[in-house]
C-alpha positions as a Markdown table, in Angstrom:
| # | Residue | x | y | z |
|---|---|---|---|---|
| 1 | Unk | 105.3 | 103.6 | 130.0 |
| 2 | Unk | 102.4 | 101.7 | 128.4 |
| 3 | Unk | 102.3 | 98.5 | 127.0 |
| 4 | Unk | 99.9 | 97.4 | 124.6 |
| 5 | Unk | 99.1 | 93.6 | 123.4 |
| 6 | Unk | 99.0 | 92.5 | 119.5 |
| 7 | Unk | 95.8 | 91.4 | 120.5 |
| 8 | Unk | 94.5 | 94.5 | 121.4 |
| 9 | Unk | 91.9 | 96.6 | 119.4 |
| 10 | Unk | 92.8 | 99.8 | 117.4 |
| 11 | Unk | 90.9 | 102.0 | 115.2 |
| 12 | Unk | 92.2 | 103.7 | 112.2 |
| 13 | Unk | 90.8 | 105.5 | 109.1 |
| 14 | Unk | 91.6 | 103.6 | 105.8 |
| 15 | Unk | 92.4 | 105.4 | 102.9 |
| 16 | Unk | 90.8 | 104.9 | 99.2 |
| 17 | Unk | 94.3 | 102.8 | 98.7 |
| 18 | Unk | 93.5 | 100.6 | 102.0 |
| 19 | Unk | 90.0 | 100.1 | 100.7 |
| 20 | Unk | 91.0 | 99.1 | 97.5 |
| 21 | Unk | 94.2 | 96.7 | 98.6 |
| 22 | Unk | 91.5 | 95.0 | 100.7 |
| 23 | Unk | 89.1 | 94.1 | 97.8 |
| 24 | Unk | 91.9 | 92.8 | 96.0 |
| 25 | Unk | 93.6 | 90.5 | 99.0 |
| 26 | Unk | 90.3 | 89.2 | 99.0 |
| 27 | Unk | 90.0 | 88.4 | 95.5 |
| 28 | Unk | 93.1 | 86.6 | 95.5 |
| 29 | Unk | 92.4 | 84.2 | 98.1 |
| 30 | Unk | 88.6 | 84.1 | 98.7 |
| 31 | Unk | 87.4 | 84.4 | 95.0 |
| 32 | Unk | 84.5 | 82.3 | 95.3 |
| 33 | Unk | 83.1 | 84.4 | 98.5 |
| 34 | Unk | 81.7 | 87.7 | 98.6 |
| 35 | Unk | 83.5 | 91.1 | 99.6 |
| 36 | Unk | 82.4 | 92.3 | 103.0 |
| 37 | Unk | 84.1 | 95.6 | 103.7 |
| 38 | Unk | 85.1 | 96.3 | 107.4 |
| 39 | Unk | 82.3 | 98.5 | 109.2 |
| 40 | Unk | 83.4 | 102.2 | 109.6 |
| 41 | Unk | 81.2 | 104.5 | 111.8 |
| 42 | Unk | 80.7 | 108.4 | 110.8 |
| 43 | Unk | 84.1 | 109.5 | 110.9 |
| 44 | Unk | 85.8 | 106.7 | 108.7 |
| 45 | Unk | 86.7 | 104.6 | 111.9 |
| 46 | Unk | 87.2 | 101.1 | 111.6 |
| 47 | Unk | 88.4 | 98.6 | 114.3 |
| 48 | Unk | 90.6 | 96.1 | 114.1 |
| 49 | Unk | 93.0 | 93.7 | 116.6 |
| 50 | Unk | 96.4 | 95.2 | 115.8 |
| 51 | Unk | 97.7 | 91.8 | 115.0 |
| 52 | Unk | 95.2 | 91.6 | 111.8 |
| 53 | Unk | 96.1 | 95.4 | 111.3 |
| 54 | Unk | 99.6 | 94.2 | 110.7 |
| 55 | Unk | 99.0 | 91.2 | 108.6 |
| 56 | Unk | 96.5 | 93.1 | 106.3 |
| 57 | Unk | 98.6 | 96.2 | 105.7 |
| 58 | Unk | 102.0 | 95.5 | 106.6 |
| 59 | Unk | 104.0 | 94.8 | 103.4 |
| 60 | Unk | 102.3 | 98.1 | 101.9 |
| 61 | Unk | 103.4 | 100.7 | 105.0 |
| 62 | Unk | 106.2 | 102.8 | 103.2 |
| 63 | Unk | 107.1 | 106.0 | 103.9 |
| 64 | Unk | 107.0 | 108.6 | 100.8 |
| 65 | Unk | 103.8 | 106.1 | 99.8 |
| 66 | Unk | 100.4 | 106.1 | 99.1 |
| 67 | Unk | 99.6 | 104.8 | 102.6 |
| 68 | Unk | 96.4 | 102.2 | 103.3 |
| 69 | Unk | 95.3 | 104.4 | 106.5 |
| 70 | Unk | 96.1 | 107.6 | 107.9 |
| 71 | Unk | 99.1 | 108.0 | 109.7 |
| 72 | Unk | 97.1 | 108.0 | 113.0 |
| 73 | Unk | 95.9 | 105.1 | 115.5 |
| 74 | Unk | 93.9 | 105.2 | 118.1 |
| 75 | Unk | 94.6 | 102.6 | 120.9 |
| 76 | Unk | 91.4 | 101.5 | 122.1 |
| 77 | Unk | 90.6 | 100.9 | 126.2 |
| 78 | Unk | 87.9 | 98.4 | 127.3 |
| 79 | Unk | 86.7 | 97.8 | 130.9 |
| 80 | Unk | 90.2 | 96.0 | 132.2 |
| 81 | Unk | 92.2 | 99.1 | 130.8 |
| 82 | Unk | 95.3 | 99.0 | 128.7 |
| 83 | Unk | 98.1 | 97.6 | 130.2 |
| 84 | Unk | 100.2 | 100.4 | 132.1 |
| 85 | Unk | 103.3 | 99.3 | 134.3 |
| 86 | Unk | 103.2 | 101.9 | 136.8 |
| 87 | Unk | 106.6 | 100.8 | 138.7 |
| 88 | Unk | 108.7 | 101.2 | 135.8 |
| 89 | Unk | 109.8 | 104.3 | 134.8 |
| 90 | Unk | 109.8 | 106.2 | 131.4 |
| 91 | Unk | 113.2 | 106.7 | 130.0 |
| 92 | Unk | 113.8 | 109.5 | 127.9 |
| 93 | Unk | 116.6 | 108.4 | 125.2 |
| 94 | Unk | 119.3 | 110.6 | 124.3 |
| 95 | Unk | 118.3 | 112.7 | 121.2 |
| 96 | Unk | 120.6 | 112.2 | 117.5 |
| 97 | Unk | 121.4 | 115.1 | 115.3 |
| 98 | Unk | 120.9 | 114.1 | 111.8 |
| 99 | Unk | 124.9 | 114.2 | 111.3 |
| 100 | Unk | 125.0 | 111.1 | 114.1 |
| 101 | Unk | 122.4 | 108.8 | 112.4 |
């Protein structure tokens, strides 16, 4: 099992739609600063604590909708490691059919 902390840094890949959603979240409640975009390296990476991930992009995670980053995060590990508890074990929960859900 591993554990991560809202606090903890994750990178993801923002879409044209996360991009823009920014700009305008900004707008609305900074208008009289300027637009600094987040820094994304080569790939389209950009890092964020997955707290402020949340906040920014939260009310606009839908399923079946134009999405403000691609589907996949990666979980970043510093020095002192993610936080993995050994002594408990993984449990594997019983699969549904779709009939059951």
């Amino acid at each position: 099992m591993m554990w991560i902390n809202m606090n903890d840094e994750v990178r993801v890949r923002l879409t044209d739609k996360g991009r823009a959603l920014m700009r305008e979240n900004h707008a609305k409640l900074l208008p009289n600063y300027p637009y600094t975009p987040p820094e994304e390296d080569k790939g389209g990476w950009s890092s964020w604590q997955l707290w402020r991930l949340m906040q920014e992009f939260g009310p606009h995670l839908r399923m079946g909708f134009d999405v403000p980053f691609d589907m996949e995060i990666e979980i970043v590990a510093h020095n002192d490691g993610i936080s993995v508890k050994d002594n408990i074990p993984a449990v594997e929960l019983p699969r549904r059919s779709a009939a059951e859900v």
